[in-house]
N, C-alpha and C positions, 0 to 999 in steps of 0.2 A: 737390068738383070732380074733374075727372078729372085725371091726373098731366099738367104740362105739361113737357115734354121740349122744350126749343129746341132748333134748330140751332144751333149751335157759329157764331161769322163773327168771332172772332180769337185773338191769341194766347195761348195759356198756357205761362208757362215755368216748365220745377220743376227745381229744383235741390235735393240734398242736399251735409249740409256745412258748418260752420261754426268757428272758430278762437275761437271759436262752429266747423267741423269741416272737410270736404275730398271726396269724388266728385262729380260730376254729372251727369245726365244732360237731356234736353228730352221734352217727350212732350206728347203733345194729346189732350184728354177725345174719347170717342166718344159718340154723341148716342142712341146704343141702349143703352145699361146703364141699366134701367130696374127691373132686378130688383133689392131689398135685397138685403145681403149676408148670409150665414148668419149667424143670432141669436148675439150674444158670450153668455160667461159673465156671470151673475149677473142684475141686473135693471137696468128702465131707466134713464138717469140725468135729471137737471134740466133738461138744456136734449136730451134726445133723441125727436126726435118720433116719428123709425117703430118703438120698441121696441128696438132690437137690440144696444143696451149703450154704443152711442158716442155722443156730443155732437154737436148737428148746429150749422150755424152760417146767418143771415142775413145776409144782406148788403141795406143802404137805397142808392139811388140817386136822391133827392130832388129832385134839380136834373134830371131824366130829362126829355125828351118821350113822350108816351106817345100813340100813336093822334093824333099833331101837335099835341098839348095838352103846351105850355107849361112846366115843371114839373110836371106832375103825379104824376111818380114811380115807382118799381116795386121790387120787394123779389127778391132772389137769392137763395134756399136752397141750399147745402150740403150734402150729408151725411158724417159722420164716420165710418172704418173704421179698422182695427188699422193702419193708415199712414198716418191720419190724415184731413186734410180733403180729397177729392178733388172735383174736377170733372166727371169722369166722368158722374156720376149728380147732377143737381142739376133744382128745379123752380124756375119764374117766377112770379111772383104780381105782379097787377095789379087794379085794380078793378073791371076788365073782365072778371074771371075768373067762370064760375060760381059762383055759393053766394056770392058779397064782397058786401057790397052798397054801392049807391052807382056812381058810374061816372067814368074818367078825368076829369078836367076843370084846366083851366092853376090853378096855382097848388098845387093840391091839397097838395104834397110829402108823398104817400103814400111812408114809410119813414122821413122822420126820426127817430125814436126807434124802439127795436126791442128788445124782451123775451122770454124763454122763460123758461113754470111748465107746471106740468098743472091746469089750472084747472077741472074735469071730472072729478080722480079717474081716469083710466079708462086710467092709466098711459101714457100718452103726452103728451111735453110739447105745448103749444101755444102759439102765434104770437102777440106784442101786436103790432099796428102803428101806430103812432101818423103821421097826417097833419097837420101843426101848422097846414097853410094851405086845408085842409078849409072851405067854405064850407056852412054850416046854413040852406036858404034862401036867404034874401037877405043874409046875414050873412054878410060876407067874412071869413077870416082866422079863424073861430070854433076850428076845428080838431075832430079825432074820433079815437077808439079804436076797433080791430079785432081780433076775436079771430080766427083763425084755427085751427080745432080738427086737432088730430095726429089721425094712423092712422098703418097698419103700410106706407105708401105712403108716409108724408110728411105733408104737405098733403091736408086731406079737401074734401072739396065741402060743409063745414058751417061757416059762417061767422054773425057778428054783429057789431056794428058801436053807438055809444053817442057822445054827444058829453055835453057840459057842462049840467046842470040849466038853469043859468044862462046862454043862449047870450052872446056879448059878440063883435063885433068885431078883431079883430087880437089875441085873447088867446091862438092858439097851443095850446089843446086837443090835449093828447099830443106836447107835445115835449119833455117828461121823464116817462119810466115806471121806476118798480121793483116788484118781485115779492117777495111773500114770505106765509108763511103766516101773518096778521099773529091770526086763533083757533083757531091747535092743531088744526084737524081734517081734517088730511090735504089738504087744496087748498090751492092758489095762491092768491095775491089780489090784485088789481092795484091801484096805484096810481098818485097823474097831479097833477102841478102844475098847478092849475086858479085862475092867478089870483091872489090871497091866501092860498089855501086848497089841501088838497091832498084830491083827489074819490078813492074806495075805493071798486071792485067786486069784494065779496065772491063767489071758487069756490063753485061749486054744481055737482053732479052733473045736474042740467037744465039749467046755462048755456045749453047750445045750443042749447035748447029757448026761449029767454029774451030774444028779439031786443031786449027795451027793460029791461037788467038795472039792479036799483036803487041809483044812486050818493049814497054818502053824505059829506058834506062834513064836512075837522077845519080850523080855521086854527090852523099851528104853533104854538108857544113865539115868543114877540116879535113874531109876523106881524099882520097888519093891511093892509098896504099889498102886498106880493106876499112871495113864496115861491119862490127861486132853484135849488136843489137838495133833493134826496132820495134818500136810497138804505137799502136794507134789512138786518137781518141782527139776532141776540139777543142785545144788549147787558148784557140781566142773566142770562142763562144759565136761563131758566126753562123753555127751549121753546118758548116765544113769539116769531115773529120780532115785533119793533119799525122802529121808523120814524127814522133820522136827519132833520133837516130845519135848511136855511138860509133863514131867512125877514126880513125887515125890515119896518119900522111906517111908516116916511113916505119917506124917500130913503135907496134901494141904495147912493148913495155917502158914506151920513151914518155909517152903522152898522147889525148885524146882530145875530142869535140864531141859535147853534149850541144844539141840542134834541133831544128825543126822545120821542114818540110812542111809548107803550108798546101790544105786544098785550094781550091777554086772550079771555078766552071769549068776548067778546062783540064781537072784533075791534078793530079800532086805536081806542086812549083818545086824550080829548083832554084828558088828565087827565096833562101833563108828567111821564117819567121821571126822576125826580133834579133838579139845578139846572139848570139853563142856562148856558149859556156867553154874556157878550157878546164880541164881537164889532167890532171897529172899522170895518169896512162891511161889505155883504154878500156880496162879490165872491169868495167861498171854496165849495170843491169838497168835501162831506163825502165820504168813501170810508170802508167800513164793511168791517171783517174780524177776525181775530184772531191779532194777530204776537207775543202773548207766548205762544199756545199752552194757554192757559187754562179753555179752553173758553166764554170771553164774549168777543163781538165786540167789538173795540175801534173808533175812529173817529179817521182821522187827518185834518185837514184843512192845505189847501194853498191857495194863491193864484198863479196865474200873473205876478206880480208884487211886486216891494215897494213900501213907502210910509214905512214907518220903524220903529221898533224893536217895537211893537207888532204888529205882523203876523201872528204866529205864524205865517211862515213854515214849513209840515212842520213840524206839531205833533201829537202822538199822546194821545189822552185813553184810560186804560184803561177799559175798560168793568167796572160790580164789579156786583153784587146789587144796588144802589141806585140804578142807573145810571152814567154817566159820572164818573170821578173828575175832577172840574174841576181840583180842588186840586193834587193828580198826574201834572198834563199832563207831558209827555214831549218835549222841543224837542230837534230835529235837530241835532248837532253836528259831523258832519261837514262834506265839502268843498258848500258851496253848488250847491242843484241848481238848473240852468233847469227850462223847464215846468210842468206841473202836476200833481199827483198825481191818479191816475186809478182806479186797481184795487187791489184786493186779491186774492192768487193764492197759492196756495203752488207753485210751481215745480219746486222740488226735492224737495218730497217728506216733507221734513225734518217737518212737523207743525207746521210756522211760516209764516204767511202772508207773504206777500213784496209791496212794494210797487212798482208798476209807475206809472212817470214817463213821460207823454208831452210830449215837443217837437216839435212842428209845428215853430217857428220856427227851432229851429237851424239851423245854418252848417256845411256838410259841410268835411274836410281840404282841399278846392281853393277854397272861399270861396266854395260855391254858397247864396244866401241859400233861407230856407224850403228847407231840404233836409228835415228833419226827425232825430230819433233817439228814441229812449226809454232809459230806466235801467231798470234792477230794482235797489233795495236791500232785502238777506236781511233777515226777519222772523226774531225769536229770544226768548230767555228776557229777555234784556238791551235789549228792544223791536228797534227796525230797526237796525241795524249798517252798517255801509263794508264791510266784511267781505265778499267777493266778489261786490261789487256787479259786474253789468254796464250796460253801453252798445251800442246794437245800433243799425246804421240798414242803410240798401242797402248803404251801403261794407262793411260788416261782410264778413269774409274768410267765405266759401259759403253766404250769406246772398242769394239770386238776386236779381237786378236792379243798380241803378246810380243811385246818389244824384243829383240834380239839381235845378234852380232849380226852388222850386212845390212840389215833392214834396208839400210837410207831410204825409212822413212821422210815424207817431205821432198825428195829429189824432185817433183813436180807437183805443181797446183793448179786447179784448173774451177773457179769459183765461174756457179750459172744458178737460174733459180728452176732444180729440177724437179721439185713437187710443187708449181706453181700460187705460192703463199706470199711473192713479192718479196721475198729475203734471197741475198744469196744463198747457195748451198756450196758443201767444198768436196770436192773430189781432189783426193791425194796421191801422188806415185811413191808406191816403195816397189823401185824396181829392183831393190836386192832381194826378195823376201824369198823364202823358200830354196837356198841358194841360185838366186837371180831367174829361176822361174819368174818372179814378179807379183804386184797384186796392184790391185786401189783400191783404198778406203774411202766411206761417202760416211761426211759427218754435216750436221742440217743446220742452218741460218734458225734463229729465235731473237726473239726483245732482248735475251739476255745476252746473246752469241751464241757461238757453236753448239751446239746440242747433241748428244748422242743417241739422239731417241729416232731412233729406224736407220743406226747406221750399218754398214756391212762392209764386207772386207771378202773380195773375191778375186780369183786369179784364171789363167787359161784355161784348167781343166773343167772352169763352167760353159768353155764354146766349144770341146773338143778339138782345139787346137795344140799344137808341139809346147810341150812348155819348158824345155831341156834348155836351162841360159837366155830363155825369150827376151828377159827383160821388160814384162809384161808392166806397164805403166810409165814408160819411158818418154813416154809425150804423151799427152792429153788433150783435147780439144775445148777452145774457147769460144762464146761468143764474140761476135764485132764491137767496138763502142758504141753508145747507143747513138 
């Protein structure tokens, strides 16, 4: 499709600076910067669709009117330069767009979930978009994946689009995706909680050539009854990315299986890495990285709540050649953290992934409720540490904007390295902000952590899109594991 350039119709404010650091200034994207910026050093990275060395970033606005439809949602592109993530230069995606197929319609929530791999080979990353309320038919609620193929533009005018073998009703098709290259051969490969089961479209150099690409189905470790989480990354260090997965056999609130889905040549096994984990219910966030440095992804899981001593509240399982050390688990002993654990990032640089804690629900210094905030706690040899942890929200000293009832700041994280300096950077959803208009905040990876120095805080009315309830930041896109 051709490049869609909106008009700009609100604010964006950027601020550098954070205590976290200290300047500021205000500035507004221009709706004509339409040209990439000259090609950085080296080659592309993970999540960089036009080539040119920086991380670009999407932004879902699910809860959108689109074309007076309902929810049906629209996706915000970014792109990342050597100052990081700008607005200046950014493309609209809708399903009204050239090359998408399919078309607006109420419910859709085209963007809930949101991925970036190069699924193509053809060195540019490319776009998952998952619409969870996608109707197939007469099938309301079935849900669909979108690929969206990169160029040296951005967004191409070459799209595809896949729903569930199995259509079903209210099942939500793409409203959890991960990426990773689950047979070794240089593509992406998407993955999709379908259900019980988690559905795998294997990268092909013809994908987009491939409008009805072939999904193949695993049901996790203890699954049966549905499958809650997923996320990817090489657990046994072989090269192979693998499959984390949180699945349960009859009731989410009975009990669960913490598991692994091994790669191989022949793509995701459904032949369990190592033991399993149980689980006291299902209700737990696998987050997949590696904070001892080791070169095997480790998997820590979290629950946004307790229930009693069993919990394993922020629990780290290392990952070894066998898979996950069950035995070895690693239980959090510092100060009790709210929220839930979200990301794995290395931040600082240090060669230790860092874990990144979203609270939506937090209570800002003046008692404003759902203000939101996040942590980082440093990833080490010694697993995750207190040790320089931070806490960041709006109040945060030059950190732009201003904490407020709703905010749920923190509802999502999406860490990439978008001003290519080899740190992560963090992009944040406060999809309440502006009464659920929505926004994201971008705060920068340094030696020290997070940094507020070129951070910003921008919402819909910088792409000229519906911003009435969008939910503007409601998913965000990630890179693959590396």
């Amino acid at each position: 499709m051709p490049r869609h350039i909106l008009p700009l119709g609100g604010v964006v404010a950027v601020v550098t600076g954070v205590a976290l650091a200290a300047t500021s200034s205000y500035a507004t994207a221009s709706p004509t910067a339409t040209k990439a910026p000259a090609p950085a050093a080296g080659k592309a990275t993970p999540a960089d669709m036009d080539g040119d060395g920086y991380d670009d970033l999407a932004t879902g606005a699910p809860g959108a009117a689109v074309k007076g439809h309902s929810k049906a949602g629209y996706v915000a592109l970014t792109f990342g330069s050597a100052s990081g993530i700008t607005v200046a230069r950014h493309q609209g995606l809708t399903q009204s767009h050239a090359g998408v197929p399919g078309t607006p319609e109420a419910g859709d929530r085209f963007g809930s979930a949101l991925a970036m791999g190069d699924v193509d080979g053809d060195g540019h990353a490319d776009l998952i978009v998952g619409a969870s309320g996608e109707a197939i038919g007469a099938v309301k609620g079935a849900g669909s994946v979108t690929i969206v193929f990169g160029s040296s533009t951005g967004l191409s005018d070459k799209a595809i689009a896949y729903h569930s073998p199995t259509v079903t009703a209210g099942r939500g098709f793409g409203g959890r995706l991960a990426v990773g290259d689950f047979n070794h051969d240089g593509l992406q490969d998407v993955a999709t909680v379908d259900g019980a089961e988690v559905a795998v479209v294997n990268g092909a150099k013809n994908l987009r050539s491939t409008p009805s690409p072939a999904v193949k189905r695993i049901t996790p470790p203890g699954g049966g009854a549905g499958t809650q989480g997923i996320a990817s990354g090489d657990i046994n260090g072989d090269g192979y990315a693998d499959l984390a997965t949180v699945a349960y056999f009859d009731d989410p609130a009975d009990e669960g299986t913490l598991g692994v889905l091994p790669g191989s040549r022949a793509g995701l096994s459904s032949t369990p890495l190592g033991r399993n984990v149980g689980l006291p219910f299902a209700g737990y966030r696998a987050v997949v990285g590696d904070v001892n440095g080791d070169g095997k992804d480790d998997v820590v899981i979290d629950t946004g709540f307790e229930d009693g001593p069993d919990d394993y509240k922020l629990r780290t399982f290392p990952g070894t050649a066998s898979g996950l050390d069950a035995a070895g688990a690693v239980a959090w002993s510092g100060a009790k953290q709210g929220g839930t654990a979200a990301k794995l990032a290395d931040i600082d640089g240090d060669g230790f992934e860092d874990l990144l804690i979203g609270d939506p629900g937090a209570v800002d210094s003046d008692g404003f409720q759902n203000a939101g905030a996040l942590t980082v706690l440093r990833g080490s040899k010694s697993w995750l540490t207190a040790e320089g942890a931070q806490t960041v929200s709006l109040d945060t000293k030059g950190v732009v904007g201003v904490a407020e009832t709703g905010d749920l700041f923190g509802s999502t994280l999406a860490p990439a390295d978008y001003n290519g300096d080899g740190k992560a950077d963090l992009a944040t959803g406060v999809r309440g902000k502006w009464q659920s208009t929505g926004a994201v905040s971008m705060t920068y990876g340094s030696d020290s952590g997070l940094t507020g120095k070129g951070s910003i805080l921008f919402g819909p009315g910088s792409f000229g899109y519906a911003t009435d309830k969008a939910g503007f930041g409601s998913a965000l896109s990630t890179p693959p594991s590396p």
